[in-house]
C-alpha positions, -999 to 999 in steps of 0.1 A, spaced: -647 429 56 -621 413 75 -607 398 51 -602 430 28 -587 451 57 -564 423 57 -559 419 25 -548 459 25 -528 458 50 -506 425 36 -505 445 2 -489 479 25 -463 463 47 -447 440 16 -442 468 2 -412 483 21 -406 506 -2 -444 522 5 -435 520 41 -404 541 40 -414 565 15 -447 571 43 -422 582 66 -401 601 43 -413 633 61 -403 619 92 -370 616 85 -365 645 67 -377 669 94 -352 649 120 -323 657 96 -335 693 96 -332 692 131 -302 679 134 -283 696 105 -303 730 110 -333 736 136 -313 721 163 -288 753 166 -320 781 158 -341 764 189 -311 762 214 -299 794 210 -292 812 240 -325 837 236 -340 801 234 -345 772 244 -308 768 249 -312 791 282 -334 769 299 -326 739 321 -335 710 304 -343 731 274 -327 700 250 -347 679 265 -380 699 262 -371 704 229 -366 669 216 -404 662 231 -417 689 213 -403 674 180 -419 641 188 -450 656 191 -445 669 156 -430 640 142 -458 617 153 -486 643 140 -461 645 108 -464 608 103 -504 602 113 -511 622 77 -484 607 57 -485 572 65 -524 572 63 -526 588 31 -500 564 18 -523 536 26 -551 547 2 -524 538 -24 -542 503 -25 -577 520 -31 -563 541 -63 -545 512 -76 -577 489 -73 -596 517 -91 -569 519 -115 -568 483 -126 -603 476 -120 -605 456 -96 -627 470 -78 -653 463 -104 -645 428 -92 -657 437 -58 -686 452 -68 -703 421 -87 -700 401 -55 -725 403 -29 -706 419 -8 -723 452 8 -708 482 -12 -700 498 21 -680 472 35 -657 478 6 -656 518 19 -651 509 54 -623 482 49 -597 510 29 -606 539 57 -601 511 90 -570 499 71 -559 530 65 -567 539 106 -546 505 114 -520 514 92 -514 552 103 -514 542 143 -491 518 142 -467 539 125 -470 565 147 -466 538 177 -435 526 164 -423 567 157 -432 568 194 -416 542 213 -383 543 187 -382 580 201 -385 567 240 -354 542 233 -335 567 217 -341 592 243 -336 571 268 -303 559 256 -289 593 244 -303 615 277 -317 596 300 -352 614 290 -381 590 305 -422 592 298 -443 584 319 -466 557 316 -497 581 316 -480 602 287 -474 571 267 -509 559 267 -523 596 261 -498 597 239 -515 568 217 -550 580 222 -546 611 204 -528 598 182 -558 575 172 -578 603 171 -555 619 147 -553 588 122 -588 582 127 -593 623 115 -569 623 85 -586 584 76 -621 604 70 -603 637 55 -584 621 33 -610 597 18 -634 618 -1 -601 634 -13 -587 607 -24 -624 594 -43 -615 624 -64 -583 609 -78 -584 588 -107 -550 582 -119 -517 571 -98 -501 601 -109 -526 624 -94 -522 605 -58 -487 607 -64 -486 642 -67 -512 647 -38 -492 630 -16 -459 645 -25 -478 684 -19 -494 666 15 -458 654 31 -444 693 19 -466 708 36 -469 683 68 -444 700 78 -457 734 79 -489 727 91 -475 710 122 -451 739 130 -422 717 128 -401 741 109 -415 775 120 -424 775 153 -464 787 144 -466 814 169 -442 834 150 -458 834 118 -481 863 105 -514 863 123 -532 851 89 -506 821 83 -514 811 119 -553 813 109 -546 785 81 -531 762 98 -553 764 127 -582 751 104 -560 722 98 -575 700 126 -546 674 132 -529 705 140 -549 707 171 -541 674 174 -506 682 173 -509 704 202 -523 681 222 -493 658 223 -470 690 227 -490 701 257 -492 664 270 -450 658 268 -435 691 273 -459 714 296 -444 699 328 -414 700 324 -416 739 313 -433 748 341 -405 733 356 -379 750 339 -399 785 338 -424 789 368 -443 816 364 -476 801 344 -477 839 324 -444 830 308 -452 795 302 -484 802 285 -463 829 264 -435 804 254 -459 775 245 -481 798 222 -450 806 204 -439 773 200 -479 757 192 -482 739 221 -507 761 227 -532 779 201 -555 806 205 -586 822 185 -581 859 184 -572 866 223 -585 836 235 -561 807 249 -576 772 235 -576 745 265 -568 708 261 -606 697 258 -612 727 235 -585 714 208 -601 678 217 -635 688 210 -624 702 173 -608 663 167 -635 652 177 -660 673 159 -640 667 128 -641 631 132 -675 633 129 -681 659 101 -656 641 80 -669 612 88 -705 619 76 -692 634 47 -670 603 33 -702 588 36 -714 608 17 -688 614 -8 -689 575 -15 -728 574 -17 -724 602 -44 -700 584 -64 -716 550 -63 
């Protein structure tokens, strides 16, 4: 098996093209922000009126960005899995006596591998830039929480995606998947609407979306200190960061850190189970 996760991964990084179209989102929702978001945010009945509201700001979008790119870049490397199903190769695997379920494990692991390191190098390119543009520094203990949930969230998306994409048979048909996937990254993540200003059954969605939960994780994790620095009283705090999705709530309850970290975890294991099996089925 260790030989096909690193066959998948050679056959994903030579193909640079791949890799940048992975993080197309990515870069589309920073030029957003810089061409429009940027001025809506910082307005002065925003962020904009807050000391070191830039700065708050610019974390939050990491923590979007990074959730962004853990279902973009992991869906992008399941393109090896359609293409060996495409050109039969994996016919070839299947006469071997190699365990069918290595075969399984080797495209959702590589597609794991793939997705985190992405988001790592999303991560620490944002803590350079920062740090060169502002001065804006993480601390250790946010970097490393920071990269645990964001394993958790590439780990998620690995076992959503893959009975998903057992349902493709043509290139085409992943193409197209993955085009409607990195619209609506976007969305789901509350990059471009902040979520707690959509309509209440919008909001409802998304919040099934678990990598969403995910994605407010990280937001809590970089930005809540330095709003309760900016804002004090915890009432307003809590009412800014449900706006913005830091925070979500279930009708008028306030979801806590290990709440949104129990649904990752709970749908890491559901999905889990059933790419097992999905693959079972279609064997």
């Amino acid at each position: 098996m260790k030989i096909l996760i690193a066959r998948n991964l050679k056959l994903f990084f030579r193909d640079h093209t791949a890799v940048f179209f992975s993080l197309l989102s990515v870069f589309i929702t920073i030029a957003l922000y810089v061409l429009f978001l940027a001025n809506s945010f910082m307005s002065e009945d925003g962020l904009g009126a807050l000391e070191g509201g830039e700065e708050i700001m610019k974390l939050w979008l990491l923590g979007g960005l990074m959730s962004v790119g853990a279902i973009t870049t992991t869906l992008a490397a399941y393109e090896t899995m359609v293409s060996d199903r495409v050109e039969g190769k994996q016919k070839d695997f299947f006469v071997s006596a190699m365990p069918r379920h290595h075969l399984a494990a080797s495209y959702i692991l590589s597609a794991v591998m793939i997705g985190f390191v992405m988001v790592s190098i999303t991560l620490f390119g944002a803590i350079v830039l920062f740090y060169v543009q502002d001065g804006i520094v993480l601390g250790w203990d946010q970097v490393v929480l920071s990269l645990i949930i964001s394993l958790v969230n590439v780990s998620v998306c690995a076992v959503l995606f893959f009975p998903l994409i057992q349902a493709l048979k043509t290139r085409s048909a992943f193409s197209n998947f993955s085009v409607l996937m990195g619209t609506l990254s976007g969305f789901l993540m509350g990059v471009y609407v902040p979520i707690g200003i959509l309509p209440t059954f919008a909001q409802g969605v998304i919040k099934l979306f678990p990598i969403t939960h995910g994605c407010a994780l990280l937001r809590y994790l970089l930005t809540h200190d330095r709003l309760q620095a900016a804002l004090g009283m915890e009432e307003i705090v809590n009412q800014v960061e449900e706006e913005m999705g830091t925070i979500l709530t279930l009708g008028d309850h306030m979801m806590s850190s290990p709440e949104h970290a129990a649904v990752l975890m709970g749908s890491l294991i559901g999905f889990g189970l059933l790419s097992i099996w999905c693959y079972r089925r279609h064997k």
